[in-house]
N, CA, C and O of each residue as an XYZ file, in Angstrom:
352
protein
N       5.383      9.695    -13.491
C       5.696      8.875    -12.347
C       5.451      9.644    -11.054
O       5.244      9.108     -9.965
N       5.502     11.144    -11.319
C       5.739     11.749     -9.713
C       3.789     11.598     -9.091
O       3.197     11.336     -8.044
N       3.417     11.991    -10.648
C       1.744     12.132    -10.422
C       1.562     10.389     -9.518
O       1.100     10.526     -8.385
N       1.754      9.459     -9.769
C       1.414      8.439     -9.265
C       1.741      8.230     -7.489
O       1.034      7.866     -6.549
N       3.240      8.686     -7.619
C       3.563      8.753     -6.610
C       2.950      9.609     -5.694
O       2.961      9.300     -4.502
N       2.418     10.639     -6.071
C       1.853     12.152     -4.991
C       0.131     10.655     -4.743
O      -0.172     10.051     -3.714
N      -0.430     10.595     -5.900
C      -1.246      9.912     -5.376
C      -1.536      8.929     -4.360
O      -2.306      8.957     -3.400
N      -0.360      7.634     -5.003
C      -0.154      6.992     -3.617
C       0.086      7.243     -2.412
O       0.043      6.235     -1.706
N       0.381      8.415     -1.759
C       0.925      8.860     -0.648
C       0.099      9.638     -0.429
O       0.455     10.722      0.032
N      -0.950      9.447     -0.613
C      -2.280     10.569     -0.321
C      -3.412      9.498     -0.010
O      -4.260      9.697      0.861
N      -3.360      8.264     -0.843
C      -4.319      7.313     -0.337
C      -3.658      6.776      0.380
O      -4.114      6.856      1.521
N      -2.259      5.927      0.282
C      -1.582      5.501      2.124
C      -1.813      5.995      3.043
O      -2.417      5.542      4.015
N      -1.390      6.965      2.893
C      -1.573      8.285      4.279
C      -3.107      7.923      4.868
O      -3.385      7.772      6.058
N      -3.841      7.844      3.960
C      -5.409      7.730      4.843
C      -5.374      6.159      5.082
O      -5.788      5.953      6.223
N      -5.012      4.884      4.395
C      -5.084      3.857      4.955
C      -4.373      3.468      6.261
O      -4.987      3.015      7.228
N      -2.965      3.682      6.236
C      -2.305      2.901      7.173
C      -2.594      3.808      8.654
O      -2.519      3.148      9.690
N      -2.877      5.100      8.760
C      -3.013      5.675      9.920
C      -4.696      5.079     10.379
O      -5.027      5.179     11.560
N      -5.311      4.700      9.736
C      -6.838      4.499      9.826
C      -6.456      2.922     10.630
O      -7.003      2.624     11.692
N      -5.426      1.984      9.929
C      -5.768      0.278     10.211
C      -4.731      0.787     11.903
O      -5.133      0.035     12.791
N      -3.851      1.575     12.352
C      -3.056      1.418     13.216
C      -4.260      2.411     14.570
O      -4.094      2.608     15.774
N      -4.963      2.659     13.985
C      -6.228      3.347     14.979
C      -6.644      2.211     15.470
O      -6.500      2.096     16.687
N      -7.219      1.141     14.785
C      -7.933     -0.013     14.578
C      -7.161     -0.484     15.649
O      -7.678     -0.330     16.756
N      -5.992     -1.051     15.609
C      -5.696     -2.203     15.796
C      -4.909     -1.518     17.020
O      -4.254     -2.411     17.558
N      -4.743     -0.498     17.564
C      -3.933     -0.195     19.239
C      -5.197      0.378     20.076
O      -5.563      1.434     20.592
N      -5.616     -0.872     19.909
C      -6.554     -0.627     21.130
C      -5.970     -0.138     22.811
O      -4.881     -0.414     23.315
N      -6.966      0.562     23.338
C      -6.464      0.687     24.894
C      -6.393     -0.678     25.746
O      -5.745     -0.923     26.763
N      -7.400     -1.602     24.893
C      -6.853     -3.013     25.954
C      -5.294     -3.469     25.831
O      -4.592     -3.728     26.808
N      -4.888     -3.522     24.551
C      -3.859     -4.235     24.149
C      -2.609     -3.265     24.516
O      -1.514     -3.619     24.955
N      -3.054     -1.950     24.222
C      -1.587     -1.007     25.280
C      -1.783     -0.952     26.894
O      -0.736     -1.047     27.535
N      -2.564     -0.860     27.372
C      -2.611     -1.441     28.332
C      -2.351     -2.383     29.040
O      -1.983     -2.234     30.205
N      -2.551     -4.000     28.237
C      -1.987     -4.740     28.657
C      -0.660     -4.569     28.930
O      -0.054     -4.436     29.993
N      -0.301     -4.597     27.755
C       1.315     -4.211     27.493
C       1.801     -3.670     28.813
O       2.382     -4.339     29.668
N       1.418     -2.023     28.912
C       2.026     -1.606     30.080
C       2.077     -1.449     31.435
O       2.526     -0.603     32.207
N       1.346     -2.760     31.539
C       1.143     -3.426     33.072
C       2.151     -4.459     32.902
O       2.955     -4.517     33.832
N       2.339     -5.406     31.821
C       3.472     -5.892     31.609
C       4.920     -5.363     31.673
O       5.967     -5.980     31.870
N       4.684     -4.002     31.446
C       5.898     -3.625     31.470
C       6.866     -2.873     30.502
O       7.979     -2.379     30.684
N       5.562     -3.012     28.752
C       6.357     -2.818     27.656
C       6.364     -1.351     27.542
O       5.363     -0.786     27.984
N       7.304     -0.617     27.030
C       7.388      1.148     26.487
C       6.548      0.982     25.150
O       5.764      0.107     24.784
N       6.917      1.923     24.674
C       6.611      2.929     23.322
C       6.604      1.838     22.239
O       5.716      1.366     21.529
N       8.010      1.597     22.384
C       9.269      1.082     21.124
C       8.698     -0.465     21.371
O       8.420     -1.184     20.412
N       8.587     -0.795     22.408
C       7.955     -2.612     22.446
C       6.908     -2.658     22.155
O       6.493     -3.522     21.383
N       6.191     -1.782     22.658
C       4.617     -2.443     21.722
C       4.560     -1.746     20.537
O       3.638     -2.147     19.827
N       5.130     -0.956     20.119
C       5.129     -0.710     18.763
C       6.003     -1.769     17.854
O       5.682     -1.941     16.678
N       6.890     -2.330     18.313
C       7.659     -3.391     17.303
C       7.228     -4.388     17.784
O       7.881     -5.262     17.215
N       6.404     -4.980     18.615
C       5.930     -6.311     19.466
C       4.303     -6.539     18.753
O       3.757     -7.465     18.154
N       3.952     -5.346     19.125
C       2.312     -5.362     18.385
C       1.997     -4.830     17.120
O       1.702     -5.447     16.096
N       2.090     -3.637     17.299
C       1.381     -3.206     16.232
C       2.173     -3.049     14.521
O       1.653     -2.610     13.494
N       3.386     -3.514     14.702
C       4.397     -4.024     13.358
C       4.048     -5.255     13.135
O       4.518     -5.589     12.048
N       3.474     -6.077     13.606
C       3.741     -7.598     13.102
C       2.126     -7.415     12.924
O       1.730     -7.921     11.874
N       1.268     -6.901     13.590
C      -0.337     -6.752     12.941
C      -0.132     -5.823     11.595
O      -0.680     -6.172     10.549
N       0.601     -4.736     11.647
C       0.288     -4.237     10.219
C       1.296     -4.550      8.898
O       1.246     -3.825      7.905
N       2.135     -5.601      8.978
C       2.585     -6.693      8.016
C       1.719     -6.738      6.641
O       2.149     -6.262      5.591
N       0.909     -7.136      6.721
C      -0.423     -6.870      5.593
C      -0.492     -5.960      5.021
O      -0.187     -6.050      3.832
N      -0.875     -4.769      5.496
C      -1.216     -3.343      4.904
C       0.214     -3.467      3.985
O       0.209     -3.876      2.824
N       1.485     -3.023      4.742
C       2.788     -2.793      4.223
C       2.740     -3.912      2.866
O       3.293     -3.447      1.870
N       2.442     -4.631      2.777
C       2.600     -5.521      1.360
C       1.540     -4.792      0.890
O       1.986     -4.176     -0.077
N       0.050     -4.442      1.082
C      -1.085     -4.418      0.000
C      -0.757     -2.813     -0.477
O      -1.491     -2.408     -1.379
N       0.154     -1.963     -0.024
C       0.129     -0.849     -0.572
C       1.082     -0.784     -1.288
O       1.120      0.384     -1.674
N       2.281     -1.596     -1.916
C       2.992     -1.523     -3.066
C       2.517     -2.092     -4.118
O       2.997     -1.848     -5.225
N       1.481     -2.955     -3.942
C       0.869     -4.208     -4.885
C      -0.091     -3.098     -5.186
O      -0.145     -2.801     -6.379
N      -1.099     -2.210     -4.125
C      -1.809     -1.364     -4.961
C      -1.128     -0.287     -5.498
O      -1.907      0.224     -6.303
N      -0.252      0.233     -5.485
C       0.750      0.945     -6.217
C       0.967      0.644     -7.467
O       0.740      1.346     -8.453
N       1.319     -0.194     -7.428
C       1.909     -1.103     -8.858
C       0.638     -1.581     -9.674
O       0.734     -1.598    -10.901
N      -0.451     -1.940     -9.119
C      -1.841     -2.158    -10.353
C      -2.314     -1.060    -10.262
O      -3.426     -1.224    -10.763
N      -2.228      0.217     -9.895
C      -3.072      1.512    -10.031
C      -1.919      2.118    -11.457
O      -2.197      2.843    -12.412
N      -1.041      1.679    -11.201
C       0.355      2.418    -12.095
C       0.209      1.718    -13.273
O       0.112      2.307    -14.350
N       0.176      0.223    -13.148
C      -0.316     -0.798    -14.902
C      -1.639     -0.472    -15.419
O      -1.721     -0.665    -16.632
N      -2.807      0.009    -14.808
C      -3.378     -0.124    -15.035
C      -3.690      1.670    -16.298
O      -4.081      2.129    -17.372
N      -3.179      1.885    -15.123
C      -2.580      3.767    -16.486
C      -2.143      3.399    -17.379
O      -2.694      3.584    -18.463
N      -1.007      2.752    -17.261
C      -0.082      2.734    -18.104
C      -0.703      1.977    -19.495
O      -0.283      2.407    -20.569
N      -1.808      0.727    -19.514
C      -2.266     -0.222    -20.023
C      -3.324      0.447    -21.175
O      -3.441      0.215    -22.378
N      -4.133      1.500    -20.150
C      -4.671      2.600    -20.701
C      -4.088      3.433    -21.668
O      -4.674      3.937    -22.625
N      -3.374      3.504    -21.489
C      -2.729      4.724    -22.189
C      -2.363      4.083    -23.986
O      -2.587      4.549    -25.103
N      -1.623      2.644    -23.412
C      -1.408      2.204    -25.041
C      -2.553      1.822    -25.506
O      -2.394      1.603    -26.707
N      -3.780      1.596    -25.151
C      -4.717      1.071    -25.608
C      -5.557      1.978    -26.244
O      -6.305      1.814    -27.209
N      -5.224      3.391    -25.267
C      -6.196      4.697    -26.460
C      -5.183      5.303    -27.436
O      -5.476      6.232    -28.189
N      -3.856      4.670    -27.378
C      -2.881      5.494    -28.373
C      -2.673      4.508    -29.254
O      -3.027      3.343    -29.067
N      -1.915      5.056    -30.556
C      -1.857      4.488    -31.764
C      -0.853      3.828    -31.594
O      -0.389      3.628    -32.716
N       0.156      3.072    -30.377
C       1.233      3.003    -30.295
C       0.840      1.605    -30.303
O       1.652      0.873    -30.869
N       0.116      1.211    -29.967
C      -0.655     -0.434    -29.766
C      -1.595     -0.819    -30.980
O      -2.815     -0.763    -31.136
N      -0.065     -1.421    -32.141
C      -1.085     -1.891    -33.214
C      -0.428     -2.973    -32.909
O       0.582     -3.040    -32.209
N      -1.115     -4.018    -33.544
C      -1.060     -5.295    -33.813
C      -0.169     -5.515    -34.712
O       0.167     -4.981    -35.769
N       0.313     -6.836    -33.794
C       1.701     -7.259    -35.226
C       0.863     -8.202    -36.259
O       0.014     -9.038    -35.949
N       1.484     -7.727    -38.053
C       1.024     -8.613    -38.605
C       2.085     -9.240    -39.193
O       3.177     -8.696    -39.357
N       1.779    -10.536    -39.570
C       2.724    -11.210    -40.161
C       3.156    -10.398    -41.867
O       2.251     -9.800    -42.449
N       4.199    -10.454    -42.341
C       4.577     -9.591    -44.041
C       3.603    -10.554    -44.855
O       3.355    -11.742    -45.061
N       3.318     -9.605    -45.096
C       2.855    -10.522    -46.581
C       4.149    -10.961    -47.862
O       5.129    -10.330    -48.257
N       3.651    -12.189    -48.204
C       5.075    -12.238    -48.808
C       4.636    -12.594    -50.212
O       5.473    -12.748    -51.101
């Protein structure tokens, strides 16, 4: 489990800092702070409700990178036989 975990947090780490590059543009902080907003407002005003998305697609890819091991694993081990009915 830890191996999965070190992984995920090695490919997050490069996604979510990459989409929050993307998406705080100098127009849109700018705007902002001609409006008036700090740090803390356009960070919970903008760029939290744009990266909504990411935050869901990286537990969902978490969780099929983790089944998909896991799926592996019984499928090359002897642990995954088939049920047969008794012969009677």
């Amino acid at each position: 489990m830890l191996v999965h975990v070190i992984y995920g947090y090695r490919v997050h780490d490069d996604v979510l800092p990459q989409l929050l590059r993307e998406h705080s543009g100098r127009a849109r902080e700018g705007g902002a702070h001609i409006d008036g907003a700090g740090f803390f407002t356009i960070f919970t005003k903008i760029l939290l409700p744009v990266s909504l998305p990411i935050f869901m697609v990286c537990p969902i890819w978490q969780f099929t990178q983790i089944w998909n091991d896991f799926l592996f694993g019984i499928s090359c081990s002897r642990a995954w036989i088939p049920c047969r009915s008794p012969s009677r």
